[in-house]
C-alpha positions, 0 to 999 in steps of 0.5 A: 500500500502506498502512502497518500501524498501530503497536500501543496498549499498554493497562493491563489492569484498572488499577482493580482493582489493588491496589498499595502503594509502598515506597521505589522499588518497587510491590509490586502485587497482581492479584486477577484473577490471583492474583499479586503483582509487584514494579515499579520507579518506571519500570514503575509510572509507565508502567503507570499512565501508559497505563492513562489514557491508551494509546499506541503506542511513539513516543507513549509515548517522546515521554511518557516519555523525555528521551533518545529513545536510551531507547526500547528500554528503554522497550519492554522495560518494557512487554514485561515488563508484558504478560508478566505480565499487567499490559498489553497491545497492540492494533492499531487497526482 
């Protein structure tokens, strides 16, 4: 039996967004949608960060984080950003 490969997480049209960076936050503006969202560094950086270059979970953290303690953080900011429309995952074929 072999094993089910883990998800890529993707940006959704990235080019198109247009953002703005304020202290902290992104304020950023989907025209495809309509909506506007507020992110923090770590949402932004990770959004930005996958959409040049996707990857799945153990990817990400060996990208993003110092402390592998963190990667449940880690899925929750992606969670957050595919609900609201900003990423994605897809299962390699």
């Amino acid at each position: 039996m072999s094993e089910t490969p883990l998800p890529v997480w993707h940006a959704l049209n990235f080019a198109d967004l247009l953002y703005e960076h304020w202290d902290e936050e992104y304020l950023v503006f989907n025209p495809r949608s309509g909506d506007t969202h507020v992110l923090n560094q770590v949402a932004f950086t990770l959004l930005q960060g996958i959409a040049e270059s996707p990857g799945n979970l153990p990817m990400l953290a060996d990208r993003y984080l110092d402390d592998r303690a963190q990667i449940g953080t880690l899925a929750e900011h992606l969670d957050q950003l595919e609900l609201i429309g900003l990423a994605c995952r897809k299962r390699p074929a």
